[in-house]
Every structure is written in structure tokens, then in C-alpha cells.
N, C-alpha and C positions, 0 to 999 in steps of 0.2 A: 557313250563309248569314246577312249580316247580317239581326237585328231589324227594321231600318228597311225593307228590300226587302220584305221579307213582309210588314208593313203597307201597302206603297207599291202593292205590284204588282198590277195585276190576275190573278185567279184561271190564266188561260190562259198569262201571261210566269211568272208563279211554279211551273207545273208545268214550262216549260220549264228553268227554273233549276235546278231540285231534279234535274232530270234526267241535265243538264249533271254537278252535283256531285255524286250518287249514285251515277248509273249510269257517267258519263265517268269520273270520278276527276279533273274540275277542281279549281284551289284556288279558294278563297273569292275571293281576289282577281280572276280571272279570270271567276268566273259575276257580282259586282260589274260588272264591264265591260262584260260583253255585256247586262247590265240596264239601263246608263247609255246605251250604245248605242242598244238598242232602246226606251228612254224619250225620246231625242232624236229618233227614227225618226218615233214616234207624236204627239208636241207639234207636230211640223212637219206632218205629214199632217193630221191633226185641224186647225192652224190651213187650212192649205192647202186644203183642201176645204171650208170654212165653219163647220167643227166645233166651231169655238172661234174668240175675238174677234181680228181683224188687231191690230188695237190691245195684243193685249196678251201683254208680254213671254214670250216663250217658254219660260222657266224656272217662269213662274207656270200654265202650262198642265197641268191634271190628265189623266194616263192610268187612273185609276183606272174608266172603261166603257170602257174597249178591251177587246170581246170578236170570237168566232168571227164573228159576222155583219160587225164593219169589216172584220174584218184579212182576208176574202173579198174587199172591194173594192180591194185593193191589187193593182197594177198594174206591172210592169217598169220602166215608164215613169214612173210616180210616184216609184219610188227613183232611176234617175235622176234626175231631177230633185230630190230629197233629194240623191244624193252633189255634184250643182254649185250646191245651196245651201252644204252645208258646208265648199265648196272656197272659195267665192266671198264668204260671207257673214261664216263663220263660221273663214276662213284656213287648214283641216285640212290638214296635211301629207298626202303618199300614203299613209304607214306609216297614220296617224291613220284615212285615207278608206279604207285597206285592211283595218280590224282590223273599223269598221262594216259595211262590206260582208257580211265574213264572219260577224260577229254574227246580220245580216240570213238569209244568207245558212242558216246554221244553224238556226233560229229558224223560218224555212219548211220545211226539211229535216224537221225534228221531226213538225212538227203533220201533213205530207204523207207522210212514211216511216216515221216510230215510232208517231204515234196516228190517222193516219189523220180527222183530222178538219178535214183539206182533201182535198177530189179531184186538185185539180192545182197543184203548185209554179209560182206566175210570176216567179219567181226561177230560173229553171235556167239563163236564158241571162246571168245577171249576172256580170260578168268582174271580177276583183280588182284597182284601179287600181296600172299599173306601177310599182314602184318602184326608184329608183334604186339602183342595186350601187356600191358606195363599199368601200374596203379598211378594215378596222377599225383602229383608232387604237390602238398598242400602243408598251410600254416597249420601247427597244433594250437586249441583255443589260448592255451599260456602264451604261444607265440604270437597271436594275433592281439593280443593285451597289453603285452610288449610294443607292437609295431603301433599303436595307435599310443601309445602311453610316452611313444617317443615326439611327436609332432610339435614344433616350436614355432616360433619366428613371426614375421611379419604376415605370413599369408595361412595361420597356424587355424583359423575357420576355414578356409578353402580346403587347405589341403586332409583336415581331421573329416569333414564332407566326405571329398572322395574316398578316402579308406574305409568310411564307416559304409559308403552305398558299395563300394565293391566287398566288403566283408560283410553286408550282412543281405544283398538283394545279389549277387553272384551276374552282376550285369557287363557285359562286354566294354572292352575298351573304344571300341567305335560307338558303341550307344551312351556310354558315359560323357566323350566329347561331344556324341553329338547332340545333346540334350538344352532344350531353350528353357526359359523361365517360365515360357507357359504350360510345361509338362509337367510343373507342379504341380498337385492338389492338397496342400496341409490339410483343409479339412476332411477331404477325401481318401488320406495319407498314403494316396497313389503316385507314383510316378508314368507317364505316359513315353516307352523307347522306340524305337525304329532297329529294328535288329536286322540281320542276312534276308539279302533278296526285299529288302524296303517294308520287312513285314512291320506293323506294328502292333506291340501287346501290351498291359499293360503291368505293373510294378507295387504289389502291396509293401508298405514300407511301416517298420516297425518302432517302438518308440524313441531308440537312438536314433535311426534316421530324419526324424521328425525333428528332433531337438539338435542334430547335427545343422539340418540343413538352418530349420528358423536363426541359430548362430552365425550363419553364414550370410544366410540373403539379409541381416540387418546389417553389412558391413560390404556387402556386394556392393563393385563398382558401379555409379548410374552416370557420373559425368566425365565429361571425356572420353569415353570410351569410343574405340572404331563403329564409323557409323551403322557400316554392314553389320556385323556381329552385337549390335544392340541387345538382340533378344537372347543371347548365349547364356548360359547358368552361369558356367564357370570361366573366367576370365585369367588370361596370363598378366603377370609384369609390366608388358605392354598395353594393358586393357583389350584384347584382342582376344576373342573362343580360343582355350587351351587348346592344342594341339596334342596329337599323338604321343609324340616322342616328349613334349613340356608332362604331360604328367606321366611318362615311362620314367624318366628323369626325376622326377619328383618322389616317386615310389622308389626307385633305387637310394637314392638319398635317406628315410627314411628307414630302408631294411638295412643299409650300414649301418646306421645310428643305433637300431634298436640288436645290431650285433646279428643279422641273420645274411649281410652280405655275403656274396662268392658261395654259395649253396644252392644252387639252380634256381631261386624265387624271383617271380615277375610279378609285371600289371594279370597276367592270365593265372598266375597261381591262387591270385585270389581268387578267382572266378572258383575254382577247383574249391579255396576254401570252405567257400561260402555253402556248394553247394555239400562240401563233406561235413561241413559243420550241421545243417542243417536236416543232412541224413543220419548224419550220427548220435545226435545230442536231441534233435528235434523229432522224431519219430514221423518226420515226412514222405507219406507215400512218392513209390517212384515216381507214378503218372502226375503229380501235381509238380515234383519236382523237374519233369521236364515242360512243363509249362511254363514254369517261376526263369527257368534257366533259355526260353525258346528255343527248344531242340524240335528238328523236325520228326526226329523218329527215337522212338523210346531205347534204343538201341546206345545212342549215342549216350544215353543219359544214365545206363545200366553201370559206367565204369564208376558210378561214384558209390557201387554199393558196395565196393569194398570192404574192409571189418580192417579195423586196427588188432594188435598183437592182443592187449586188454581185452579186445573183447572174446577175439576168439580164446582165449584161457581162459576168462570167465564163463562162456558158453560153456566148454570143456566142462569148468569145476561143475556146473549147475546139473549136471547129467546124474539122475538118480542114481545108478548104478559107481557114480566116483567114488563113495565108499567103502561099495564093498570090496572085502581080501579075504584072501582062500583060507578053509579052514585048514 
């Protein structure tokens, strides 16, 4: 857990965090959020109630006495009225007004179901704001033929690597950096990730992956490199474990090149790729596809079963009855 939260938080949000990442198996980044969350919850209440000055900017507002006795006078009605401030005030998307929610939402869960130092949750009847179902933004395979057909330069095995493992193993961008050399197995032609909540699973990889990577690791840095980051796969410029943003940056670069710049494509649209590619072209059950892709619930995994334009008119034409016309 950041330094900074444990100093920031009060005693009663900091046992719910540590609980979160101890007992849940959240990442860091994720008990972060539900801290900012519940830090935005309490500066609005506190001003909203008299707690602290109208006047004064809501970021400058300490939670540091938010104990058992306020977080008692909190009301259904009071988050309410928090989620149509942060709609209204503060512009929150659904997704945004939905992650608070459930922040919220968790956070009373805890103190009422795990420590027992509420009687009664007044959150149970609190509904997660709908969000809208949109089809996820993915390469068409011509486009992905493209983007890898474009890859040049000095670091042109590195970076043909990563496009090949994000387009065709549909692996996150934190599991891709975070990946050591020993999570290879060429003969075994698996990859070993660490995905949300420090789970690990593992990565069948297919024959362009195999032949991307062996082009890679015969040219992979071994001397010089930072000490700490010895065991890294993939290595920046400076011999140091690529970074986030070093192959965000690298991918952008790339989708200019191959002409699909400034059209909403990212490091995550491959992930979408990979796994629309291999729903659509590959006749891959959903349940195996939520495994390959580490989702925790088949739900999450349902938006890639989308149909292209093709297929639903093809569907259409194949319908027995598309022939017939009236006599």
C-alpha cells in the first residue's frame, strides 16, 4: 500500500484497505482507488453536513477524524446525493460513478460483514449507475497485418515480440511488462503472467509467438543491463524492464506508421483484438476465452461476442427460408 495512504488515512479506511490487499488479493493500484474514492465520499459529506467550511475547496478538506461514530450517520440518501454531485458537479462518467459506488459500497460491506462494527449496512439498497454496453474498439485481422508488417529499426525483434504476444495471447499491459525471462517455456510454448489481484495463470502460445519470441531473446540484452531488472524479458534503450508508458509509446508509434493513428487504438485495443480475433475467426468457446484473457467472471468476457456486419448478413443470407418470394 502506498506510504502516502497510511499516513493520509484514517485508522478505520486504512484497516479497510490493508484488508482489501491482504485478505482480497487486490493490487496496490486498485486499494489506491477505492481510498481516493472513499476520500472524495468523506470531503463531500463532512463539507455537506457542516463538517468543514463551504468555502473551502474540496481537495483542501482533511478526512483524517473520519471515525466509527460519523461514518454511523451516513445515510442512503446522503450517497445519493454524493453520486448526483459527482455527476453533476464534478462530470463522473457511469463507469467513474460506478467504480465509487462500489468502493462505497464495499467499504460498508466490511465494517457491517467482516468486523462487525456497524449493526446495519445503509447501503444495501444502493444500485450501481447503468452503464452503457458499447462493442469494444478492435483491429480488423487486415489491420493487424498491417501493424505488425510495419515494425522496423533497431529494436524491430523486441518490439515485433510484443505486438505479436499482444495480438495473438490478448495479455494485459501490466502482465506484459511485467513478465521475467523465466516465464518462458519454448518447449512448453507457455507463458507464465501475473494478472489483477497478483493472480497467476498461465499463457498457451502459438507458433508466431514462439518464433517471435526465440528472434528476440537471441538478441536480448545480457550485458550491461540494470542490475535489479536482470531477469526482465523485455528491456528499454536504457537496458532497464520496459515501462508502461515505453511500450504505450512504442505502440502508438507503430499504429501511425501502419496508418491507423488518431482512431481510438491502444496498447488495450489489442487485448480486444486478440480476443475478437480469436472469437471470430477461431471458433473459441467463451468459457475457455475467459480463461486465456483472465477474467473473473464470464460476464466480463461476453462483450467480445459481438458479430461483425459480415457476419450477421451472412447469418441472415444462410436462413432457409431467404429465398423464398411470394407467388
Amino acid at each position: 500500500m502506498n506510504s502516502q495512504i497510511l499516513q493520509e488515512a484514517p485508522e478505520i479506511i486504512r484497516g479497510f484497505l490493508g484488508y482489501m490487499q491482504t485478505i482480497k488479493g487486490k493490487s496496490a493500484k486498485t486499494v489506491e482507488e477505492y481510498y481516493l474514492d472513499l476520500r472524495t465520499f468523506f470531503r463531500y459529506y463532512k463539507q455537506a453536513k457542516g463538517l468543514a467550511p463551504k468555502d473551502c475547496p474540496l481537495e483542501e478538506i482533511s478526512i483524517a477524524d473520519v471515525d466509527l461514530d460519523l461514518i454511523r450517520q451516513v445515510t442512503l440518501t446522503d450517497v445519493f446525493e454524493f453520486m448526483n454531485y459527482v455527476m453533476s458537479e464534478r462530470e463522473n462518467t457511469a463507469a467513474t460513478r460506478a467504480r465509487k459506488s462500489s468502493s462505497l459500497r464495499m467499504f460498508f460491506k466490511y465494517l457491517t460483514n467482516k468486523t462487525g462494527q456497524l449493526e446495519y449496512n445503509p447501503l444495501l439498497e444502493l444500485d450501481t449507475p447503468k452503464l452503457k454496453k458499447s462493442l469494444p474498439k478492435y483491429l480488423t485481422l487486415e489491420q493487424s497485418l498491417e501493424l505488425l508488417n510495419s515494425v522496423d529499426g533497431p529494436y524491430k525483434e523486441r518490439d515485433y515480440c510484443i505486438l505479436t504476444l499482444f495480438l495473438n495471447c490478448g495479455m494485459r499491459l501490466s502482465e506484459l511488462v511485467g513478465l521475467n525471462v523465466g516465464d518462458v517455456r519454448l518447449e512448453e510454448k507457455t507463458l507464465k503472467v501475473t494478472g489483477k489481484g497478483n493472480k497467476e495463470r498461465v499463457i498457451y502460445m502459438n507458433d508466431a509467438c514462439i518464433t517471435a519470441l526465440k528472434r528476440y531473446l537471441a538478441v536480448r540484452p545480457v550485458d550491461g543491463v540494470y542490475h535489479p531488472d536482470r531477469n526482465a524479458l523485455f528491456f528499454s534503450h536504457l537496458k532497464k524492464r520496459m515501462g508502461v508508458r515505453g511500450v504505450q509509446l512504442m505502440v502508438e508509434k507503430y499504429l501511425e506508421k501502419a496508418g491507423l493513428g488518431g482512431q481510438g487504438y491502444s496498447v488495450h485495443k489489442l487485448r480486444h483484438t486478440a480476443a475478437t480475433l480469436m472469437y471470430q475467426h477461431g471458433n473459441v468457446d467463451i468459457r475457455v476465452l475467459k480463461d486465456i484473457l483472465g477474467h473473473e467472471n464470464l460476464g466480463t468476457t461476453e462483450i467480445y461476442t459481438h458479430l461483425s456486419d459480415e457476419q450477421m448478413a451472412k447469418a441472415a443470407a444462410s436462413n432457409p427460408l431467404a429465398k423464398v418470394k411470394p407467388r
